[in-house]
N, C-alpha and C positions, 0 to 999 in steps of 0.2 A: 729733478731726478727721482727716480723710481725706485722703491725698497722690493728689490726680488727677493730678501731671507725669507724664510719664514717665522714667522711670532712665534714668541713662547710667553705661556703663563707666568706673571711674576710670581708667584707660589715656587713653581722650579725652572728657574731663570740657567740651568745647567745642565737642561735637559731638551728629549724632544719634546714635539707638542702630544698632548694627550689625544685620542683619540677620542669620540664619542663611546658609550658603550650600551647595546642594547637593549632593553630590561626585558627579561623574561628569556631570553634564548628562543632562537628557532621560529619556524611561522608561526604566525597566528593560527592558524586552522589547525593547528598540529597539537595546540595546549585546552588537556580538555579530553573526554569522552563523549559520546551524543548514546544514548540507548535509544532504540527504537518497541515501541509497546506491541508486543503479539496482537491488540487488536487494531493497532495504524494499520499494520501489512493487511490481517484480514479485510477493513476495510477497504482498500487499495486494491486486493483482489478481487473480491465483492462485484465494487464499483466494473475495474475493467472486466469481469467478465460476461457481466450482464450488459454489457456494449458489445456483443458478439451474438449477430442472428442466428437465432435459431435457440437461442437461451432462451426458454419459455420463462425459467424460476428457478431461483435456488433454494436446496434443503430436500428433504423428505418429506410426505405427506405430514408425517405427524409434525413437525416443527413448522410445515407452512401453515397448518392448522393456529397452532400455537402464536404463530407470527398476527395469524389474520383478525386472532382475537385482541394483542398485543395492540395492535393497528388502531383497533377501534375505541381503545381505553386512551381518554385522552390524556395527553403526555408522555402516551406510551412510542408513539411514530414507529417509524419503518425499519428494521435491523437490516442495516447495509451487510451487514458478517454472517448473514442468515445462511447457511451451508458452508460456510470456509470457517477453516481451522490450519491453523500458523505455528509453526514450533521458527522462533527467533533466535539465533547465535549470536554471538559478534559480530561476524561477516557473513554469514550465511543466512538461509531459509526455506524451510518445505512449509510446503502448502497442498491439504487435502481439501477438495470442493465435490460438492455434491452438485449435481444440477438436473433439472427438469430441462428437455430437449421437446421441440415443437414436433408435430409428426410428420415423416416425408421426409426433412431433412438428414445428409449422410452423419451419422454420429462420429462415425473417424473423424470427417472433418472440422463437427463442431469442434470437438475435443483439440483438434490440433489448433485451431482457431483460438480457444479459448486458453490453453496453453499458450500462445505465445503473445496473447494481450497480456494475461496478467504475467508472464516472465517480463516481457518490455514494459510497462507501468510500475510492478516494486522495484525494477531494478534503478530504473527512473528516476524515481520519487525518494527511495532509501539509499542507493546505493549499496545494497548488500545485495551477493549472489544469488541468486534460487537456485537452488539444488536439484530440487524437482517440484513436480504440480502432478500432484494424483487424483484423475479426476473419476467420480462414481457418476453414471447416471440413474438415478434411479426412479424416471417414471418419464412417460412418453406424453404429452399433449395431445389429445385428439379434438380433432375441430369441431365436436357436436357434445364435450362432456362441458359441465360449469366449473369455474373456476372462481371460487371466494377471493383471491388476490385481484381480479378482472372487475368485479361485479361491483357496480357502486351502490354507495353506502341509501339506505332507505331515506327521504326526506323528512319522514312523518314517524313519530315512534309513539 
């Protein structure tokens, strides 16, 4: 014969049975804050916007100057955040990028291009909102000037 009751704990043999109970309350993923560093995003922007043709380089002349000196000190490497700047919320985030554009190419459309790489990658990667992407361009690539970021490093010093 089969026992259909249900058991109870001898502790309280007068009662129902106890339930489990779960420690901490509520999901997992819910206990807990995560902060995100102004320079994840900028990196994150960086990266995705420099995967958008027609991004010749980011920054202004003077800070790619700086960058290319930066470059060749070693241990210094390559500033992925070189023209981005990130202001971080909670949930939110803007994002101002500068960038050099190759010549020939339509800039509306870089910019819209490059706009909606890095909106689609922070939002991505962070999950926080972009608010906006202001992007400056501030120098044109022409096909016959040099460019120190291009030009490789001398063999012999």
């Amino acid at each position: 014969m089969t026992d259909t009751t249900h058991r109870v704990r001898p502790e309280n043999p007068d009662k129902e049975p106890v339930q489990p109970t779960r420690r901490g309350g509520g999901d997992p993923a819910d206990r807990g804050r995560t902060t995100i560093a102004d320079g994840v995003v900028e990196k994150i922007a960086g990266m995705a916007a420099r995967d958008v043709v027609g991004v010749h380089a980011m920054g202004s002349g003077f800070s790619r100057t700086l960058g290319a000196v930066r470059d060749r000190v070693p241990g210094g490497g390559k500033t992925v955040t070189r023209g981005v700047k990130a202001e971080v919320g909670e949930s939110q985030t803007a994002l101002d990028l500068e960038i050099v554009v190759d010549y020939g190419v339509s800039i509306a459309d870089v910019a819209r291009d490059v706009r909606e790489n890095v909106i689609a990658a922070v939002e991505r990667m962070t999950g926080l909102e972009v608010v906006e992407v202001n992007i400056a361009v501030s120098d044109v690539k022409l096909p016959d000037e040099d460019d120190d970021e291009d030009r490789p490093e001398p063999r012999l010093q």
